[in-house]
ZAMI-305334 format. One record per atom (N, C-alpha, C): residue in three letters; x, y, z. Coordinates in pm, whole numbers, padded with zeros to 5 digits, always signed. Layout:
% residues N
ALAXYZ...
***
This chain:
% residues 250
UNK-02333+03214-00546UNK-02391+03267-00670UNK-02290+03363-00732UNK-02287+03356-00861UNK-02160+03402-00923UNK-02244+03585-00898UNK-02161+03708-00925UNK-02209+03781-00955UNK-02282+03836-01058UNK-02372+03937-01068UNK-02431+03980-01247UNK-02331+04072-01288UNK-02328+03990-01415UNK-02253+04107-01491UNK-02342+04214-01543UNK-02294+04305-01588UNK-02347+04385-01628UNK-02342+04447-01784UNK-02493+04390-01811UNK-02454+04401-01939UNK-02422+04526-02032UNK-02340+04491-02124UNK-02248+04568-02211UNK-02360+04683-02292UNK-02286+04813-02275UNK-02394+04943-02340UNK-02330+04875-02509UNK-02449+04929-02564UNK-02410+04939-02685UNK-02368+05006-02765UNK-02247+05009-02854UNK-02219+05156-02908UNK-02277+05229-02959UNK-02279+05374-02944UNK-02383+05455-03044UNK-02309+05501-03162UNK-02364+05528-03291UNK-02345+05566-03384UNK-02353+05671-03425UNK-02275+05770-03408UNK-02337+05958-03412UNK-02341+05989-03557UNK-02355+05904-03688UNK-02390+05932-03856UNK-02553+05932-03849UNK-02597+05884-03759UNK-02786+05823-03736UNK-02835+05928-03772UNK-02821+06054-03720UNK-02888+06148-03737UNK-02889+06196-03939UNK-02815+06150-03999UNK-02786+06205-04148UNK-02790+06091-04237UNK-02740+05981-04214UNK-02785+05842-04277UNK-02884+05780-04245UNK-02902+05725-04088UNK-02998+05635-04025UNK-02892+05503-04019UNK-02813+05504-04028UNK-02668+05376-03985UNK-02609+05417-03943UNK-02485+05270-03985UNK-02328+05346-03948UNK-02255+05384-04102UNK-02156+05511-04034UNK-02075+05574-04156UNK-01934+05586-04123UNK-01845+05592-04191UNK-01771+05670-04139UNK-01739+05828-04127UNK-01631+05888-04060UNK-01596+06020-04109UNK-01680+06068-04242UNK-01661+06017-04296UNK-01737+06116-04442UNK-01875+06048-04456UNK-01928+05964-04398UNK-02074+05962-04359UNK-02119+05797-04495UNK-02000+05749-04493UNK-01989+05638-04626UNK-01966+05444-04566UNK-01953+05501-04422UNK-01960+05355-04400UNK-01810+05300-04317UNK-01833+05264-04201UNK-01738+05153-04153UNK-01676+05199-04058UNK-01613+05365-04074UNK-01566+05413-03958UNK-01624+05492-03824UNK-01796+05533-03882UNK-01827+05584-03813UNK-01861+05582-03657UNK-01810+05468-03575UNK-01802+05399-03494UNK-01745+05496-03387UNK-01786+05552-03245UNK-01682+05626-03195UNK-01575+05586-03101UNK-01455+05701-03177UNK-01331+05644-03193UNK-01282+05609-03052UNK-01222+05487-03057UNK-01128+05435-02932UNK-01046+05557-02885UNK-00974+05521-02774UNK-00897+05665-02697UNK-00734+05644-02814UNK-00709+05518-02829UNK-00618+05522-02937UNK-00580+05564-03053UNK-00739+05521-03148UNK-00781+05603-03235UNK-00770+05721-03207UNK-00823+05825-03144UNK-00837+05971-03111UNK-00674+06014-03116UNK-00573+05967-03031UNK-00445+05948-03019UNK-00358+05978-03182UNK-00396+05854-03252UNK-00311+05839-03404UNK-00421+05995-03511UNK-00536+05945-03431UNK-00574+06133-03537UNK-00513+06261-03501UNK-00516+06267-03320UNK-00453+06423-03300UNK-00288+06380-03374UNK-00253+06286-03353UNK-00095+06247-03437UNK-00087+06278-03547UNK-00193+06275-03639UNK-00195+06309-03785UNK-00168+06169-03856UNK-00222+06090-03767UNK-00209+05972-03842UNK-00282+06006-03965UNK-00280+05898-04044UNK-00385+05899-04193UNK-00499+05760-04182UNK-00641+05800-04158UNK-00716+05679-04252UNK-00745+05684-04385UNK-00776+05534-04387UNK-00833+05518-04532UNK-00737+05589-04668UNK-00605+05648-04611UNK-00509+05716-04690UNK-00541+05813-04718UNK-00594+05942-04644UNK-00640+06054-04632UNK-00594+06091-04490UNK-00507+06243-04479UNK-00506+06308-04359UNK-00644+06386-04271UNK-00634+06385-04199UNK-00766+06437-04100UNK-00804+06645-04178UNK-00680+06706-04232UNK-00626+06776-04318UNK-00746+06759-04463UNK-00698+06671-04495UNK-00750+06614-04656UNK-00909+06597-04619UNK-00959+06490-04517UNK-01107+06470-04518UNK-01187+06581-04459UNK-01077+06650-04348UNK-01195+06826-04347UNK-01246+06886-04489UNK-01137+06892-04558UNK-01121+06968-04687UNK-01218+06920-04752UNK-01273+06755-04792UNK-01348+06690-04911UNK-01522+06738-04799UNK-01502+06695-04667UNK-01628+06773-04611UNK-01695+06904-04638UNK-01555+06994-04622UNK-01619+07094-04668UNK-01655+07129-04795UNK-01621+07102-04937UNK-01663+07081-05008UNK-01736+07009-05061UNK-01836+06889-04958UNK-01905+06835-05016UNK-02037+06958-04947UNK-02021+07013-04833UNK-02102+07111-04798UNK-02143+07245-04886UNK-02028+07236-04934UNK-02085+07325-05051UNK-02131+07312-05179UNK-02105+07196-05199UNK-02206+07140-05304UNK-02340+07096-05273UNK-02334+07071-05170UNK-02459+07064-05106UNK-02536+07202-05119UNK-02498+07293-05033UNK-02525+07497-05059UNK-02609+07486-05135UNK-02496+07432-05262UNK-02538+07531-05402UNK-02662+07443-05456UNK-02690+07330-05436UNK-02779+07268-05506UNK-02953+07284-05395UNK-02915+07314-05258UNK-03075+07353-05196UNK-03070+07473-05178UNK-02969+07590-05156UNK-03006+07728-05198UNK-03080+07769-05272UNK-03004+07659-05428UNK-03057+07743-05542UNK-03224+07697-05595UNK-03189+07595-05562UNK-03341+07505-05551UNK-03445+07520-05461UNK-03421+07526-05330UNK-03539+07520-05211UNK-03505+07688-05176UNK-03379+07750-05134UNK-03395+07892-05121UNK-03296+07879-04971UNK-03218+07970-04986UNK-03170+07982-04854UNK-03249+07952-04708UNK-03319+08070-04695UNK-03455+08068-04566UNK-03478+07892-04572UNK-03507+07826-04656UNK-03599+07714-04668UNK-03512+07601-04626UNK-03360+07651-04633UNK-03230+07480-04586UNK-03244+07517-04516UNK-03237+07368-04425UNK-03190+07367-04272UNK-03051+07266-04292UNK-02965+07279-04153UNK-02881+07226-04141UNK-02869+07066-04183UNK-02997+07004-04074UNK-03048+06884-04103UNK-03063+06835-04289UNK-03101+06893-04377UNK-03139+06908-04560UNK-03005+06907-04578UNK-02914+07000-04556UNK-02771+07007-04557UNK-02700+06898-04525UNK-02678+06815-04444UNK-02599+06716-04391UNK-02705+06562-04471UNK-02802+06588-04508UNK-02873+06490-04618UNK-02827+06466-04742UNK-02824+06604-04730UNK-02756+06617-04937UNK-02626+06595-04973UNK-02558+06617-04814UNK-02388+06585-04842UNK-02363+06428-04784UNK-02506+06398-04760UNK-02406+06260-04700UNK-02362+06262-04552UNK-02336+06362-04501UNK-02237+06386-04364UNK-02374+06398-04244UNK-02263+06379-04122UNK-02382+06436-04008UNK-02344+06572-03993UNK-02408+06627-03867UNK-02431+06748-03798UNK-02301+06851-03765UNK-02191+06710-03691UNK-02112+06754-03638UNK-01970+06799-03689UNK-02000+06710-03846UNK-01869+06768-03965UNK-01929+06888-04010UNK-02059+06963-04018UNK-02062+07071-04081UNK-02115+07165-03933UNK-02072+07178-03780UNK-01993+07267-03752UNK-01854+07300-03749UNK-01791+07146-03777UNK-01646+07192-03773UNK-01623+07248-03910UNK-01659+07262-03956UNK-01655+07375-04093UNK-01703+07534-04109UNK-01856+07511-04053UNK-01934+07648-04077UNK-02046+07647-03925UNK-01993+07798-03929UNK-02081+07828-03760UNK-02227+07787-03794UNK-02281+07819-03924UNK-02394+07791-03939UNK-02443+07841-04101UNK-02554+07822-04130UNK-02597+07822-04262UNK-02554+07945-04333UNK-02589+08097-04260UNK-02546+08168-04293UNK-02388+08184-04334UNK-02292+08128-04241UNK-02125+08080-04243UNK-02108+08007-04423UNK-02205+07944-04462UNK-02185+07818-04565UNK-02258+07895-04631UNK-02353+08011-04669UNK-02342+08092-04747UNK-02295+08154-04814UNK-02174+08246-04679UNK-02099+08306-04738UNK-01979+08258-04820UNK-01930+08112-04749UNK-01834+08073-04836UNK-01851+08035-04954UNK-01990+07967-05005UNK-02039+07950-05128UNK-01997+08084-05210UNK-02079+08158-05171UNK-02134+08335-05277UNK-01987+08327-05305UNK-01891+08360-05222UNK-01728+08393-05236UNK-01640+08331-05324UNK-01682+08158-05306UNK-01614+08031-05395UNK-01678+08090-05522UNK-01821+08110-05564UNK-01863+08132-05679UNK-01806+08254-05746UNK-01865+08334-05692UNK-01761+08444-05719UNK-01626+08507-05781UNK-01548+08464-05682UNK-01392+08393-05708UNK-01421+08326-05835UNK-01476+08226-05892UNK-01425+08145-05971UNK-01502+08237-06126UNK-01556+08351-06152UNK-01658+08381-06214UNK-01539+08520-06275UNK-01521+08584-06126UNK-01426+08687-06166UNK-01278+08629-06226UNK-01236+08525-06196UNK-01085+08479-06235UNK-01130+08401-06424UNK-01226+08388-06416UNK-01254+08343-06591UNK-01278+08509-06643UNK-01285+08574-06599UNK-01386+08716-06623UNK-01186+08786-06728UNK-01135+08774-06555UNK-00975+08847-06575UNK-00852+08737-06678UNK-00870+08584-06697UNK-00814+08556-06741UNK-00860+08559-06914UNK-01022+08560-06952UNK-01027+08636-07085UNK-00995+08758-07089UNK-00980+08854-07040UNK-00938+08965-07034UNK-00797+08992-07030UNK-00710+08917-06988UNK-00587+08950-07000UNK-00531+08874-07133UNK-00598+08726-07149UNK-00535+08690-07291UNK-00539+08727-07356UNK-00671+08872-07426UNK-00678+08947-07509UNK-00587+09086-07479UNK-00481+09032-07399UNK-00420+09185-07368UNK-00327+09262-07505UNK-00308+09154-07634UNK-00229+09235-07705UNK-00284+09303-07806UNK-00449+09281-07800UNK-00531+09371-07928UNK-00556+09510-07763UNK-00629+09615-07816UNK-00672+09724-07795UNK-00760+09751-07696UNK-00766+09768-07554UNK-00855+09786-07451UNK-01010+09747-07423UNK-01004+09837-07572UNK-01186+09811-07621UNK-01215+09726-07675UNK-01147+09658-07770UNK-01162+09507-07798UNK-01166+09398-07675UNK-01129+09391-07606UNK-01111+09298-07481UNK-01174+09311-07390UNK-01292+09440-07413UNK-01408+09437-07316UNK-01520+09319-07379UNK-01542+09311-07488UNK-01648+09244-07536UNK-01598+09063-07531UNK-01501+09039-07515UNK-01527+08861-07450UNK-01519+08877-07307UNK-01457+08983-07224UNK-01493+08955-07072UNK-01612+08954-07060UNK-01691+09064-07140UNK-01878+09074-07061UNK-01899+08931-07162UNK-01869+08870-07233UNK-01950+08778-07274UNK-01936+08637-07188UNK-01794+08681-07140UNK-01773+08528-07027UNK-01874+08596-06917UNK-01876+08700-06824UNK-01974+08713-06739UNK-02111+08658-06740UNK-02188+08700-06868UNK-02301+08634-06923UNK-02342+08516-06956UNK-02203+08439-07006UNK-02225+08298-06986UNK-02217+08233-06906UNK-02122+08280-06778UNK-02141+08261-06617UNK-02285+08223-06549UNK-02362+08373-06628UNK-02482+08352-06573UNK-02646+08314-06637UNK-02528+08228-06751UNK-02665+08120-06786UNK-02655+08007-06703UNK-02587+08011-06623UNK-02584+07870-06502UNK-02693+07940-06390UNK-02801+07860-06394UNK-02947+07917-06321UNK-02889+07917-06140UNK-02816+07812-06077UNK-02792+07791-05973UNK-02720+07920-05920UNK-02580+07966-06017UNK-02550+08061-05966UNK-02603+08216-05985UNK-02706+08227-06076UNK-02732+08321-06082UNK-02845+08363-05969UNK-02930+08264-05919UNK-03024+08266-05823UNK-02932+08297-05672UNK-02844+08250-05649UNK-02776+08205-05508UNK-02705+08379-05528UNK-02648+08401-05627UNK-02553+08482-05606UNK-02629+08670-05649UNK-02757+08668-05672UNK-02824+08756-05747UNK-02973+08761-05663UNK-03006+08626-05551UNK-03098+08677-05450UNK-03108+08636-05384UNK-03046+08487-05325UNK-03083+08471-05203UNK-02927+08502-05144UNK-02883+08598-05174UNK-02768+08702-05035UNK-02816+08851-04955UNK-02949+08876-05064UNK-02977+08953-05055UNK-03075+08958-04875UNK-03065+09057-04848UNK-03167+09073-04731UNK-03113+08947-04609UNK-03006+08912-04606UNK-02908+08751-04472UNK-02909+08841-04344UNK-02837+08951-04392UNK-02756+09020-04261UNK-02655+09085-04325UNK-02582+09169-04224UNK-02464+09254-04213UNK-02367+09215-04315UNK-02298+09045-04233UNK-02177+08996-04310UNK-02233+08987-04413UNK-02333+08933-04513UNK-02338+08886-04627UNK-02374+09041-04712UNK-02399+09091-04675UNK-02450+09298-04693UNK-02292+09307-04760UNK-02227+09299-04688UNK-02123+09356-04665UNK-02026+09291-04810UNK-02024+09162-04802UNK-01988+09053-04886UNK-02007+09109-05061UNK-02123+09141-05005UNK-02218+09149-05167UNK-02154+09276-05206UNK-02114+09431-05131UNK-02121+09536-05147UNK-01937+09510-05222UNK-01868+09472-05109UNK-01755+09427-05149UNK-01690+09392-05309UNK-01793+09288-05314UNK-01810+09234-05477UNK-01848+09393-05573UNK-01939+09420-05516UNK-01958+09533-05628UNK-01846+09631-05691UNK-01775+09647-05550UNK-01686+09720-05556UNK-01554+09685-05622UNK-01520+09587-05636UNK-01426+09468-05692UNK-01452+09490-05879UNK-01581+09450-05899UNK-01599+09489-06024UNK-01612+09621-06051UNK-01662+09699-06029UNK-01595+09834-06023UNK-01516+09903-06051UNK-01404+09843-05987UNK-01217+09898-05975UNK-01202+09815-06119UNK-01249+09712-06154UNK-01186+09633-06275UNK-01263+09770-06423UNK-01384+09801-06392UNK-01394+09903-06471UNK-01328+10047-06503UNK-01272+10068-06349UNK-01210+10217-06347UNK-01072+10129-06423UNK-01028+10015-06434UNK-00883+10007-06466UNK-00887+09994-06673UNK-01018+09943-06670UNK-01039+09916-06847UNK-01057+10081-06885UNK-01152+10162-06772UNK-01152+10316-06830UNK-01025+10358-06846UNK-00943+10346-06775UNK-00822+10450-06755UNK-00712+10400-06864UNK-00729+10267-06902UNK-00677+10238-07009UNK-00695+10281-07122UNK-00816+10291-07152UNK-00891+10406-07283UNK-00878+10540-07258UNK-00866+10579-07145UNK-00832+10747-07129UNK-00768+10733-07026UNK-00599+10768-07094UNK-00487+10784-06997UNK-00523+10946-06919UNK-00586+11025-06969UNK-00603+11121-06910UNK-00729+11152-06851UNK-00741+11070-06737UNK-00900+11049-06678UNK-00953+11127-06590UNK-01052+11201-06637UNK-01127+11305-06578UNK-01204+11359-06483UNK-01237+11239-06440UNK-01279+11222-06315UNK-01219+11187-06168UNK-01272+11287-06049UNK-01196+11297-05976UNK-01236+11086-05854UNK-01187+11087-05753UNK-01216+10948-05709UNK-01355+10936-05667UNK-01423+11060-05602UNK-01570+11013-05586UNK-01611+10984-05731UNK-01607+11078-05807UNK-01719+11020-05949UNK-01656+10925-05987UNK-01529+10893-05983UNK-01493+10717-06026UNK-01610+10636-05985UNK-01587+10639-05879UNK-01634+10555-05811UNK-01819+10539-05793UNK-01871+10637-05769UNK-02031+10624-05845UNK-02022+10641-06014UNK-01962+10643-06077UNK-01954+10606-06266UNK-01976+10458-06251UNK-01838+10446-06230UNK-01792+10273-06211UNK-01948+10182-06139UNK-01956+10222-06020UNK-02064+10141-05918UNK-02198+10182-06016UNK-02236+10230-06129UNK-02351+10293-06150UNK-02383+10139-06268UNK-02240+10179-06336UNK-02266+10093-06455UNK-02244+09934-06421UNK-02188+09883-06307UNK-02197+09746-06228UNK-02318+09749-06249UNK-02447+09806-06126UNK-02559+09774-06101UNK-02657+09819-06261UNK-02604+09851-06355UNK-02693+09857-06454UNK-02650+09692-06565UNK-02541+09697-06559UNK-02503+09553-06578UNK-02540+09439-06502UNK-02529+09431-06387UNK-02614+09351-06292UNK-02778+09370-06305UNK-02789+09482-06297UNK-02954+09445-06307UNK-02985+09397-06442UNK-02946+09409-06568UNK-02959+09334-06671UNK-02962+09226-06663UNK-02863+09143-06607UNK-02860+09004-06596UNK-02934+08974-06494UNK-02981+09021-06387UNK-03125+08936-06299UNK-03226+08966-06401UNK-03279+09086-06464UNK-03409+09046-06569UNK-03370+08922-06677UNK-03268+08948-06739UNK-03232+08791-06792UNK-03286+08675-06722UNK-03237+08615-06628UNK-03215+08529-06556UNK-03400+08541-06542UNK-03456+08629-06440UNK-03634+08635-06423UNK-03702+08597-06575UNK-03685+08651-06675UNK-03720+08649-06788UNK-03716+08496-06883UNK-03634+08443-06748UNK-03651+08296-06800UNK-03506+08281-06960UNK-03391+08409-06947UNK-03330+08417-07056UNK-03428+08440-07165UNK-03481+08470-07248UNK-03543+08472-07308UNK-03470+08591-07409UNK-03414+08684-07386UNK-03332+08753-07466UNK-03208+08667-07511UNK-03165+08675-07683UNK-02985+08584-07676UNK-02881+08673-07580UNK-02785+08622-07559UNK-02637+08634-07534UNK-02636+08755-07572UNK-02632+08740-07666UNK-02523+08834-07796UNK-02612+08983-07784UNK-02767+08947-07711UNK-02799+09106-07680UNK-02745+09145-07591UNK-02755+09088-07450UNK-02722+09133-07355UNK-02562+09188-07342UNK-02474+09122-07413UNK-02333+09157-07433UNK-02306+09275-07522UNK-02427+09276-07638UNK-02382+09415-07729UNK-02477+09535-07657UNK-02595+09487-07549UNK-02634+09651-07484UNK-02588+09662-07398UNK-02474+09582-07308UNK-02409+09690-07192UNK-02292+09697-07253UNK-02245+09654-07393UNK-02087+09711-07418UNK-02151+09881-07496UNK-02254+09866-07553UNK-02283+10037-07572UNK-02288+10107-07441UNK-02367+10049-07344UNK-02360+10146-07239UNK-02213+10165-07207UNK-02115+10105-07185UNK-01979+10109-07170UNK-01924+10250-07206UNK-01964+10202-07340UNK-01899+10296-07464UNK-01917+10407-07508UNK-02046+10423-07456UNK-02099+10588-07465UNK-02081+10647-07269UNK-02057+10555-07185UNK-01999+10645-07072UNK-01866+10668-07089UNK-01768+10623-07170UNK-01629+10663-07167UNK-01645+10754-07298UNK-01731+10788-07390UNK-01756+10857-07475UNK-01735+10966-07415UNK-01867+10977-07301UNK-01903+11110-07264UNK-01835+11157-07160UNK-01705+11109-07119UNK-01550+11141-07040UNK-01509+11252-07191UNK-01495+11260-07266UNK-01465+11298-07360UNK-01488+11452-07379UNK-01641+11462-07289UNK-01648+11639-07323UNK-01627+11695-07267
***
C-alpha cells in the first residue's frame, strides 16, 4: 500500500481581516499571498514590486491611513474609530497600519500635525508674499487664509476637538501649536513696534491670549454652523489685533 500523503495546508490570506479576500501589499489584489522565503529575500534586498520600492508602498500606506483619520475622526469622532473602521476605509489590513502607527492615538497625532503643517505654511506663505506693502497690511490676508482653512468642516472638527481631552502627547501637541502661532504674532508685533514693550513673560501671555481669542472665534464659527461671513470674522479679530498693539502704545 502506497503511503498517505498528506494533504496540502492551504494558504492563508492575512488581507481577510480588511477585505474578506486576497490583496496585495496595499490591500488591492494579487499579492497578498504570504510571501515565499525568496520573496521576503528580494524585499529585505529592496527589490521593487509592481514598480514601487517597499520605501514608496510604506509611504502610499501611510497616507492612505491618514486619509482614512481624517474622514472617520471627523465624521464618527476619534473615541468612536477603531483600528478595524481604519484599515476598512483605507483598504489595508491590520498589520500595515502597525507598521506605521503604534495605535490610533499615534495616527492622530500625525494627522493634527500633517494638518497643521499644511494650514500654517499657506498662513506664512500669504504672509510673506505680502512682505513689500506694510506689516499691518499683511495681517489681514494671513487671518483671512486661516479662516478659510477653517471653512473645511473636517479640519476644523479633528483639529479644534477631537485632540482635545487624548492624553499627554496630544496635550502637549496642541499646546505646542499654540505656541507656534504665538511667536508668529510676537514677530508681526515687533514689526509694528520696533521698540517693544513688553518684557518675555507678557509677550508671551499677550501673544497666547489673543491665539485663544482667535481660536475660540473660529470653534463658535464652525458650532454656529458658520453662519457669520468670512469677512466678519477676519475684520473682528484684525480689530482685536489692532487695538492690542494700540494699547503697547501707552
Amino acid at each position: 500500500m502506497s503511503p498517505r500523503r498528506r494533504a496540502a495546508r492551504p494558504r492563508t490570506d492575512d488581507t481577510a481581516t480588511a477585505s474578506g479576500g486576497g490583496a496585495d501589499e496595499d490591500g488591492a489584489g494579487g499579492e497578498g499571498l504570504k510571501p515565499t522565503a525568496s520573496r521576503r529575500r528580494k524585499a529585505s534586498g529592496g527589490r521593487r514590486y509592481a514598480g514601487r520600492s517597499a520605501a514608496e508602498r510604506q509611504a502610499e500606506q501611510r497616507q492612505r491611513f491618514l486619509a482614512a483619520g481624517r474622514v472617520l475622526f471627523a465624521d464618527s469622532g476619534f473615541r468612536a474609530t477603531s483600528v478595524r473602521a481604519l484599515c476598512r476605509e483605507a483598504g489595508l489590513i491590520d498589520r500595515y497600519f502597525y507598521r506605521n502607527f503604534a495605535d490610533t492615538q499615534a495616527l492622530l497625532a500625525a494627522l493634527y500635525t500633517a494638518e497643521m503643517d499644511t494650514v500654517e505654511a499657506r498662513i506664512l506663505a500669504v504672509f510673506n508674499a505680502a512682505e513689500a506693502g506694510a506689516p499691518q497690511e499683511r495681517i489681514e490676508p494671513a487671518m483671512d487664509t486661516f479662516f478659510a482653512a477653517f471653512e473645511d468642516r473636517r479640519f476644523a472638527r479633528i483639529c479644534w476637538l477631537e485632540v482635545l481631552g487624548v492624553g499627554p502627547d496630544i496635550d502637549a501637541l496642541y499646546l505646542e501649536r499654540q505656541n507656534r502661532f504665538a511667536r508668529l504674532l510676537e514677530t508681526v508685533g515687533r514689526q509694528l513696534r520696533p521698540e517693544w514693550p513688553l518684557d518675555a513673560q507678557e509677550t508671551q501671555i499677550t501673544t497666547l491670549a489673543l491665539v485663544g481669542a482667535i481660536s475660540q472665534s473660529a470653534l463658535h464659527w464652525y458650532l454656529t454652523d458658520y453662519a457669520a461671513p468670512r469677512r466678519v470674522l477676519v475684520s473682528t479679530n484684525l480689530r482685536l489685533i489692532r487695538g492690542a498693539l494700540a494699547a503697547l502704545e501707552g
